[in-house]
C-alpha positions in Angstrom: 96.7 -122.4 198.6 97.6 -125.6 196.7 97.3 -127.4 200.0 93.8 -126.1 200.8 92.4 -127.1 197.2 93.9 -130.7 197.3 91.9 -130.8 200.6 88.9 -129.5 199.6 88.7 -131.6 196.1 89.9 -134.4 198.6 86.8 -134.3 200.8 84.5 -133.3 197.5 85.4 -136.7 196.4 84.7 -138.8 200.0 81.5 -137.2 200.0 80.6 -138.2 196.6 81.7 -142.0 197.1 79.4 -141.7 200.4 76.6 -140.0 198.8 77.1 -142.5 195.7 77.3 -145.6 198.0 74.2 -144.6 199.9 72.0 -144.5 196.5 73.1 -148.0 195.3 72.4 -149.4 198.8 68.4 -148.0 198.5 68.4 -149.9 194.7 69.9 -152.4 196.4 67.4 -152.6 199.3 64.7 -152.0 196.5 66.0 -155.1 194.4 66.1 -157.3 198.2 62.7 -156.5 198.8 61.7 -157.0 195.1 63.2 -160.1 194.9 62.1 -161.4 198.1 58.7 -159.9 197.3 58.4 -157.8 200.7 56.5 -154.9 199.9 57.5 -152.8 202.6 61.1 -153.1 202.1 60.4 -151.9 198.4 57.8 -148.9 199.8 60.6 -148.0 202.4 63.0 -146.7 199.9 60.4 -145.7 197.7 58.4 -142.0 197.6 54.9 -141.8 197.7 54.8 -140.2 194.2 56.3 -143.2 192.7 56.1 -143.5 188.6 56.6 -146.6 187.2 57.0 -147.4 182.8 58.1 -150.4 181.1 59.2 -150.6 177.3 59.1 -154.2 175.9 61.3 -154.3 173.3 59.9 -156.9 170.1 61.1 -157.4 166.4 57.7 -156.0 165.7 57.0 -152.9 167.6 58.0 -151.9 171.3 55.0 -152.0 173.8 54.7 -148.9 176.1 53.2 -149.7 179.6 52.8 -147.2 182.5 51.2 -148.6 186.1 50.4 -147.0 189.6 52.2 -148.2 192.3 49.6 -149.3 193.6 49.0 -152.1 190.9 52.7 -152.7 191.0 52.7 -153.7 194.5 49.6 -155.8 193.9 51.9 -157.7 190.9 54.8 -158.4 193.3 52.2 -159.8 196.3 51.0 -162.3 193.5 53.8 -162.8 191.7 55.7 -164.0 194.7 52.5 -166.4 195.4 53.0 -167.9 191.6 56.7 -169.0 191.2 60.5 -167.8 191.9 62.1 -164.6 190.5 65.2 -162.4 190.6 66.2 -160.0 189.0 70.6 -159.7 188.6 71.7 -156.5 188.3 75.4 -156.4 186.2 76.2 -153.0 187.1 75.1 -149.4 188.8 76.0 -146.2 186.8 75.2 -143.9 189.1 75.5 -139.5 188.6 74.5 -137.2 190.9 73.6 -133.8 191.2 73.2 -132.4 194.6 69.4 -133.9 195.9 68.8 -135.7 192.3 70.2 -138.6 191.3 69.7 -141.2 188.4 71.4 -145.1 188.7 71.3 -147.0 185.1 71.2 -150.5 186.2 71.6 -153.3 183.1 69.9 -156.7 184.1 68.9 -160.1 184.0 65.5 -161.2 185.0 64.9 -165.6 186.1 61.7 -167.2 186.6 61.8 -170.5 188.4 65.6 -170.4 187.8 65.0 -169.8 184.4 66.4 -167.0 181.9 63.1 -165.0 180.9 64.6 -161.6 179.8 67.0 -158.9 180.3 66.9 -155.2 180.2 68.2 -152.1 181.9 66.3 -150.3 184.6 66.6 -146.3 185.2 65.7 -145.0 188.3 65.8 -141.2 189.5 65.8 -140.9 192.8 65.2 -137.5 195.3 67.2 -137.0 198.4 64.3 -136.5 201.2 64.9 -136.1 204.9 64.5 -140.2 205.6 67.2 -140.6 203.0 67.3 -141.2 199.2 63.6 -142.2 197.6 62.8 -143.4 194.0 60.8 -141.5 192.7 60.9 -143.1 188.8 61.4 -146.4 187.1 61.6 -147.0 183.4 63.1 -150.3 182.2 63.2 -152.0 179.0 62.4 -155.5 178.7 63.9 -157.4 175.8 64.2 -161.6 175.2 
């Protein structure tokens, strides 16, 4: 019997470094496309019912934004036109629970080369039949 549940916590653990590996690689592919600013990269490992919110963090008050994704894809088409960015993300805390999953992702954001702000970035992300899809992204955004 002792045999049988070293096994079975054995493979409960491959399949959670799989399942785990297989939700950084869609941030990853969503922080390739972002940085690169190719929109359907970003829309491939992103649902259709995609919520985006931003808090900017100031000594004066935080600043609550919420956009469509629609407007957010517009952003990234002219932002890319405009200058240079990436975004570095210093780590992926990732839990799971079955078909839900949520990645808290501390970063850096460069303009032009140039440090402009860091922040962290939460996604939750749904596992559909194409594979796993964000379906929410809050960040903070402090100087």
């Amino acid at each position: 019997m002792k045999k049988v549940f070293i096994a079975l916590a054995f493979f409960t653990v491959q399949l959670m470094s799989a399942q785990e590996a297989d939700i950084k690689k869609t941030i990853e592919t969503f922080f390739t496309g972002f940085n690169s600013t190719d929109i359907a990269k970003v829309k491939s490992v992103c649902s259709d019912k995609l919520i985006l919110q931003s808090v900017e963090v100031h000594t004066v008050g935080n600043k609550f934004t919420e956009e469509t994704a629609e407007r957010f894809f517009a952003w990234l088409t002219e932002a890319g036109k405009k200058g240079k960015f990436e975004e570095k993300v210093k780590e992926y805390k990732i839990q799971t629970d079955g078909h839900i999953a949520n990645v808290w992702a501390p970063y850096e954001f460069y303009y032009n080369g140039e440090f402009s702000h860091s922040g962290v970035d939460s996604f939750s992300l749904i596992k559909t039949k194409e594979g796993w899809k964000i379906l929410y992204l809050i960040d903070t955004r402090m100087p």
